[in-house]
N, C-alpha and C positions, 0 to 999 in steps of 0.2 A: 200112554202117549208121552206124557211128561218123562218118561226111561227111558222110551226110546229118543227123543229128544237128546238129554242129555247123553246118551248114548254116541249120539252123532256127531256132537261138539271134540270128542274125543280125538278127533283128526279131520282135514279139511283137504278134499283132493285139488289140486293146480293143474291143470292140460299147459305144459310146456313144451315145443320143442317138438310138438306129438308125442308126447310123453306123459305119464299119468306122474305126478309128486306127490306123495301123502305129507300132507302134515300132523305131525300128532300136537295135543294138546296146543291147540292153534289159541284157547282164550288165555294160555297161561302169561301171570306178570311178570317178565323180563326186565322192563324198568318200571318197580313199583312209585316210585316219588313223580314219574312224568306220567306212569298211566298207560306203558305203551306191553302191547303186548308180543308174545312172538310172532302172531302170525302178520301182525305189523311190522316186525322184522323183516320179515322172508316180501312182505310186500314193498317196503323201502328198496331190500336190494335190487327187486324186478322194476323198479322205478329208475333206480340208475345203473343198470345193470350193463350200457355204453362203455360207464365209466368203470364201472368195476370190474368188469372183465377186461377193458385194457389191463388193469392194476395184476390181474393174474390169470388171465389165459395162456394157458401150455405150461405154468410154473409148478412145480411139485408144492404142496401147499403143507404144511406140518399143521394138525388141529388142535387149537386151542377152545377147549369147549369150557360150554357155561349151562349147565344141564340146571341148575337150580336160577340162571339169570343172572343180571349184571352183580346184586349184591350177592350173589351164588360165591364157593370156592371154584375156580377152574383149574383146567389141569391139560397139560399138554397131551397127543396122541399121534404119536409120528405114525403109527402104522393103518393102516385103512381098515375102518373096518371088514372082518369078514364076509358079516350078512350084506351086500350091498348089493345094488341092483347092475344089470351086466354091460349097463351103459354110462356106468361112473368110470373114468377111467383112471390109473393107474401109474404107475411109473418106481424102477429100485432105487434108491438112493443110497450108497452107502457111505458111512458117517467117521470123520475123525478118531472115532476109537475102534474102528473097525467094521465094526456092526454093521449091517443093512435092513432094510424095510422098503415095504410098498410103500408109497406115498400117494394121493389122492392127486389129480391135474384137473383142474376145471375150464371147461372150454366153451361152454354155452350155461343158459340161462338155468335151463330144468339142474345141471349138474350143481350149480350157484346154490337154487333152493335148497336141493337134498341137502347140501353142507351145513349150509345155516338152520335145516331142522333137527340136524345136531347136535345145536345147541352150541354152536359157532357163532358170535357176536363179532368180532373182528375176523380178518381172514390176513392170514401169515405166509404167504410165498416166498417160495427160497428166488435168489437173484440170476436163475438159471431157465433155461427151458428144457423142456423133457428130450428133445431131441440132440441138445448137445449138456450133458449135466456136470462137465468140468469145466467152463468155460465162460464163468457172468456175463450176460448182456448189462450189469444194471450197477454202477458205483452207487453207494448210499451214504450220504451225507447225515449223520442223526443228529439233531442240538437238542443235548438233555440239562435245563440249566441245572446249576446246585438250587437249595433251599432259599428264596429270599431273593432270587434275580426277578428284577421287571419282565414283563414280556418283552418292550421296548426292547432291551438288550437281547431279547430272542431275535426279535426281527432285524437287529443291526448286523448282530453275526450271520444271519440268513443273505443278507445283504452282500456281504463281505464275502462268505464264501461262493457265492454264485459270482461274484468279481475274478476268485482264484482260479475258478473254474475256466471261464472265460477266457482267463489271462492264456491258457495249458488246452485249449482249442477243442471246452466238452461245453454243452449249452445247459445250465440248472432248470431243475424242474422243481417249484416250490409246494410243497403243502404244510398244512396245517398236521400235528399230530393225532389231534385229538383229544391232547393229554395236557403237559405241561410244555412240551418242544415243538421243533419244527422239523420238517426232513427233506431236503434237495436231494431230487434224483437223477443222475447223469447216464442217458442211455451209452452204452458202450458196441464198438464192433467185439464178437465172442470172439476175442483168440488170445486172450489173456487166463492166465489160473488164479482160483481165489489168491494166493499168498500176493500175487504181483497185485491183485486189485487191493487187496489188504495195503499194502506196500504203499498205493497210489494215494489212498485215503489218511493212511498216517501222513504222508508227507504232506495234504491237501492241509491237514487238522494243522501242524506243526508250522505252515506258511501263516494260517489265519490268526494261529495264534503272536506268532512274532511282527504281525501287521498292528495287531490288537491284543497285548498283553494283561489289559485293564478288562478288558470284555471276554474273551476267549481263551479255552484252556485246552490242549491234548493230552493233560496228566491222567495216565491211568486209576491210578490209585486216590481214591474218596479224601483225603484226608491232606490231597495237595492239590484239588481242584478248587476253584472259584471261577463265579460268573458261569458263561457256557462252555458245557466240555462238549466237543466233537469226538464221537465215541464212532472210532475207527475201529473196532472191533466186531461193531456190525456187519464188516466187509468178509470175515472170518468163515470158513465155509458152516455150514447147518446153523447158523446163523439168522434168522427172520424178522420181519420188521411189518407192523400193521400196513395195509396196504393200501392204496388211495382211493377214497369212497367206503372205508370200514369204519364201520359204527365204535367205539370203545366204551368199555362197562360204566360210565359215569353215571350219576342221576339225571341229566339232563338228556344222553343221551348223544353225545356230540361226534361229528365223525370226521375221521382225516380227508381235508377237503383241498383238493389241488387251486392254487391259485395262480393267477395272473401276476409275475414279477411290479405290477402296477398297483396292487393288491396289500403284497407286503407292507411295506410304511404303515398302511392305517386299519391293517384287520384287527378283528376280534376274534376269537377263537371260540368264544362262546355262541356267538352266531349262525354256528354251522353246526346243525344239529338232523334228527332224523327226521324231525320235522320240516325241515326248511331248504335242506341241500335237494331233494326233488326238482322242488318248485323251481328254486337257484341255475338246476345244470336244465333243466327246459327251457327256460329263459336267455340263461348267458350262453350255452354251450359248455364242454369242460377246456377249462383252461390246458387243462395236459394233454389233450388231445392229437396235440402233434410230436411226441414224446417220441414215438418209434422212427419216424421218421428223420429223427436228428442223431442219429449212433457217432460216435467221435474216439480215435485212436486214446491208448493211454500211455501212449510211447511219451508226451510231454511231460506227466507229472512224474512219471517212471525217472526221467531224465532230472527230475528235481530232487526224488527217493536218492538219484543218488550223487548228487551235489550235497545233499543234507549227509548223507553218512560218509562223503570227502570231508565234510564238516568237523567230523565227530558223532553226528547223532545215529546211534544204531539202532538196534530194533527196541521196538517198546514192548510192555507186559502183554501177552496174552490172556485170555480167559482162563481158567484154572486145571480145566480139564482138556486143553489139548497140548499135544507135545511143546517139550520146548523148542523156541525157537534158535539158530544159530544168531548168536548176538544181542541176546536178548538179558534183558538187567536179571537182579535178582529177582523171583517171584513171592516178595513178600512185601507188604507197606514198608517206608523209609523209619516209621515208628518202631515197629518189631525188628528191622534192620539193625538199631541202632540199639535194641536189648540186647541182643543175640552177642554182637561185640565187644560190649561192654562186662558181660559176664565170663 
């Protein structure tokens, strides 16, 4: 009895969707320090699962798995798996260096769980939808401060670039990271290409920063930032950004949690955790909830992209591994720049 018992623990089925979910290893500790297990995962996300499939229905999702849990190594998995059941659905994506792959779309709840029994703790959607995949519905604002900034200075710049935003006729949509940042997201109409959205987002970083030069940075390169840099490279196609209502690998547990622009000024970040954003989004509702509804042209800040480079300022650094761009600096730190000429 006791075999078979334990036997049975090995997996735990879910009716979704009219759909059967297996869960494997449903008692395994995912976050040992708070006690929480996976199949508390996979129950958290069917708890907000309103909100999280706003955050990524119809998006091609790239999988970030955590097959040993949060203190686990994880490891990125663009391509879907094989074994998958014939109602996970799919979509190609093909990538900056060429390459293509399936990529997973999820669209209801049952496809939600299958992810997360994975071994998916946060969930990664590209800023596209499956039916149009060259074309962002979604600008991403990320604020990652350097080492040693207050949150306060999180929040100020969140502040400030939801002002920019404003200013260039897109409405912000704030959350919490999860992590150490913050991320505003600006629904867009799809008729723009990553580089213009790219484009939109330096120039958005580049205004915040010359509003707030004390507080706010668009330097690429680590070693000439300070305070928050607005990491417009986000915007860059295959590209991904935890997605709103996703749990991240911390000990506590805490998850990128969309807030009420009323909110910013005096949140805690610590407060929103997998415990507690449930109870939070049955209560309050989701603050981002009217997110699609508000799409906004990016022809204004386009029109500032290129007042800044009548300016002088032309393209900034890239990631390392896609082409370069036309106008684009040297791709090296201003440190190693400055061996290289000297010798």
């Amino acid at each position: 009895m006791a075999r078979r018992m334990a036997a049975a623990r090995k997996r735990e089925v879910l009716e979704l969707e009219g759909r059967e979910v297996a869960i494997s290893n449903p008692d395994k500790l995912y976050f040992p320090a708070a006690g929480i297990t996976k199949l508390e995962l996979v129950r958290y996300y069917l708890a907000v699962k309103e909100g999280a499939l706003r955050g990524v229905r119809d998006r091609p999702m790239a999988l970030k798995r955590y097959v040993d849990g949060a203190e686990g190594e994880a490891f990125f998995q663009k391509r879907a798996p094989a074994s998958r059941p014939p109602w996970v659905d799919v979509v190609e994506l093909r990538f900056p260096s060429g390459r293509s792959a399936q990529e997973i779309v999820v669209r209801d709840a049952a496809q939600l769980a299958w992810v997360v029994n994975l071994g998916c703790i946060d969930l990664h959607p590209h800023p596209v939808r499956a039916g149009d995949l060259d074309h962002p519905d979604e600008l991403r604002v990320d604020l990652d401060p350097v080492p040693g900034v207050p949150w306060s200075q999180v929040r100020e710049v969140a502040l400030l670039a939801r002002e920019v935003l404003a200013e260039h006729g897109l409405t912000g949509w704030p959350k919490t990271s999860g992590s150490r940042g913050m991320h505003v997201y600006a629904r867009l109409l799809p008729r723009w290409t990553y580089q213009e959205v790219r484009a939109a987002a330096l120039a958005l970083a580049r205004e915040v920063e010359r509003r707030a030069p004390a507080l706010a940075t668009s330097k690429w390169w680590k070693e000439e930032r300070h305070g928050v840099f607005l990491d417009y490279n986000q915007n860059a196609k295959d590209r991904t950004v935890a997605s709103a209502y996703a749990v991240r690998p911390t000990p506590d547990a805490r998850v990128s949690t969309p807030l009420s622009w009323d909110e910013v000024p005096g949140c805690d970040p610590a407060a929103f955790t997998l415990r507690t954003v449930p109870a939070r989004l049955a209560e309050r509702g989701d603050p981002g909830a009217g997110i699609d509804a508000a799409p906004g042209s990016l022809e204004p800040l386009l029109a500032l992209a290129a007042r800044q480079r009548a300016d002088g300022q032309g393209d900034a650094p890239w990631p390392p591994h896609y082409a370069k761009g036309e106008g684009e600096p040297p791709r090296a730190p201003p440190s190693r720049r400055k061996i290289r000429d000297s010798s």
